[in-house]
C-alpha positions in Angstrom: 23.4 26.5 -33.2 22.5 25.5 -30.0 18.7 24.5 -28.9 17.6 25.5 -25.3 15.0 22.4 -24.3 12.6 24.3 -22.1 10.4 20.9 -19.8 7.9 22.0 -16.8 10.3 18.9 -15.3 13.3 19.6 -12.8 15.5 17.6 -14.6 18.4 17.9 -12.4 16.4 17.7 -9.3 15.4 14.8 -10.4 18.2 13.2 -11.6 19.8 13.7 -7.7 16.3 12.5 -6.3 17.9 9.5 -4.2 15.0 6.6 -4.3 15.7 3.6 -3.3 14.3 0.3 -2.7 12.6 -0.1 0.9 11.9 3.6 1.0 8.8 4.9 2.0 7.6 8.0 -0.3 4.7 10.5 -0.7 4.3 11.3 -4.4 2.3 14.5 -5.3 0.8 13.9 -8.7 -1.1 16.1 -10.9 -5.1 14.5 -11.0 -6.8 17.0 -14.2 -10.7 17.8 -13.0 -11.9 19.8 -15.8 -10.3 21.3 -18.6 -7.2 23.0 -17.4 -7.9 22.6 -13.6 -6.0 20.3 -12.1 -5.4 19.1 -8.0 -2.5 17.3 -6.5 -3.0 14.1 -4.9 -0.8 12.4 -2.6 0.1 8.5 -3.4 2.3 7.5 -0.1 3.9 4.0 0.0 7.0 2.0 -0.3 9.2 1.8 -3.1 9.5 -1.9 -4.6 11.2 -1.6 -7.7 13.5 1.5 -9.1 14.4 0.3 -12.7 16.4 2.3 -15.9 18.6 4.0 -13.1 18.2 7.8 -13.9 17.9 7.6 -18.1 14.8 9.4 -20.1 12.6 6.0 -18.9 13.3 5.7 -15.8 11.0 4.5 -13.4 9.7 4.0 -10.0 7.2 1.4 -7.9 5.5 2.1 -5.2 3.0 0.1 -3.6 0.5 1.0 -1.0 -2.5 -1.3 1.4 -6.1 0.8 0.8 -9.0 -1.1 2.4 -6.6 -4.6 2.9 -6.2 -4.2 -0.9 -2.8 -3.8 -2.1 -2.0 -1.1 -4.9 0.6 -0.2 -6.7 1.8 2.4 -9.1 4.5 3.1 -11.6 5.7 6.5 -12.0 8.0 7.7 -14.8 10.8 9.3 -13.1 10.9 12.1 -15.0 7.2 12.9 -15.6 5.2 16.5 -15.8 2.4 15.1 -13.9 4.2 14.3 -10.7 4.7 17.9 -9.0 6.9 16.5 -5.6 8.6 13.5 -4.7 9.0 13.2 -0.6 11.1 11.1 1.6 8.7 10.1 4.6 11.0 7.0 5.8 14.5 5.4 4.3 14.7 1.6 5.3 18.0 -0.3 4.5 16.7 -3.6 2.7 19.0 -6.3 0.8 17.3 -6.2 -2.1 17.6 -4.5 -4.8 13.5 -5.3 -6.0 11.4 -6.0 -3.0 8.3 -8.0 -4.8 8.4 -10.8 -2.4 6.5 -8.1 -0.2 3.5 -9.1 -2.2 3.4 -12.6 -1.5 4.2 -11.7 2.4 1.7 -9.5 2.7 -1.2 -11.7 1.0 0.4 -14.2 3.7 0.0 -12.0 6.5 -3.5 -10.8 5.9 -4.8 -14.8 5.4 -3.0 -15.2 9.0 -5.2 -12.3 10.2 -8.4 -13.5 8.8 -7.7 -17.1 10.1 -7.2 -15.7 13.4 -10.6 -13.7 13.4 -12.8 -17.1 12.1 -11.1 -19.2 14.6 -12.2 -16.4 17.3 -15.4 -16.2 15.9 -15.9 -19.9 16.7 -14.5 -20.2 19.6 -17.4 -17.9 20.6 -20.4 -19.1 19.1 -20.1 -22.6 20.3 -19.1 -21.5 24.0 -22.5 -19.2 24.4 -24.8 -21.7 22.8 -24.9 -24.5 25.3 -24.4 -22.1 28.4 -27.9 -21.0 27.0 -29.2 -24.0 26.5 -28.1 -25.7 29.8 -30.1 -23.8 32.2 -33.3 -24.9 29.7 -32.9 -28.4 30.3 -32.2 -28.0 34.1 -35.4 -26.4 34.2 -37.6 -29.0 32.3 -37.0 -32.0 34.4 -37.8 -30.0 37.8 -41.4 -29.0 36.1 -41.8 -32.5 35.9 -42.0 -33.0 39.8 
């Protein structure tokens, strides 16, 4: 007696779905509104992590920068509620988990803000005594 398993998932499809570490993916996951509506939404960023290869639990990272904040999502490999995995860009990396992106990019973005203060400053003390030179040229000729 055989049982037919009937899933709303593409097993197979999904089983071939090549992700790797380093690529850059737009994930179409189901968002439910009301009762029984739902909308797709789009999650696009790179892949850090692919773990439990292509078994029951496998999963997937991905991690994305919204507002200079940097998010991240795990998605179950074989889930209902993600209707389309795309390829948008494959990048050969040498690691097999690419967490060290975190650290860099927390790096990269205190580089950034440093630069802007120090540009900041460089500006405020460079227009406030061409202001306040002509003032004191002025004072000593009203003396006369």
């Amino acid at each position: 007696m055989a049982m037919k398993v009937i899933s709303p998932v593409k097993v197979d499809f999904r089983k071939k779905l090549d992700i790797r570490p380093g690529d850059t993916v737009r994930v179409w996951s189901k968002i439910e509104e009301d009762k029984g509506k739902f909308r797709l939404q789009a999650f696009e960023g790179i892949v850090l992590a692919r773990k439990h290869g292509s078994e029951a639990g496998a999963t997937f990272t991905v991690r994305k920068v919204v507002d200079g904040v940097g998010v991240e999502r795990i998605f179950p490999l074989y889930s209902p509620m993600i209707d389309e995995v795309e390829m948008v860009r494959r990048s050969k990396v040498r690691r097999a988990k690419l967490y060290f992106v975190r650290e860099k990019a927390a790096k990269e973005i205190r580089r950034q803000m440093r630069r802007i203060m120090d540009a900041k400053y460089e500006q405020e003390p460079a227009d406030a005594p061409a202001a306040a030179a002509p003032a004191e040229e002025a004072a000593p000729e009203e003396k006369k």
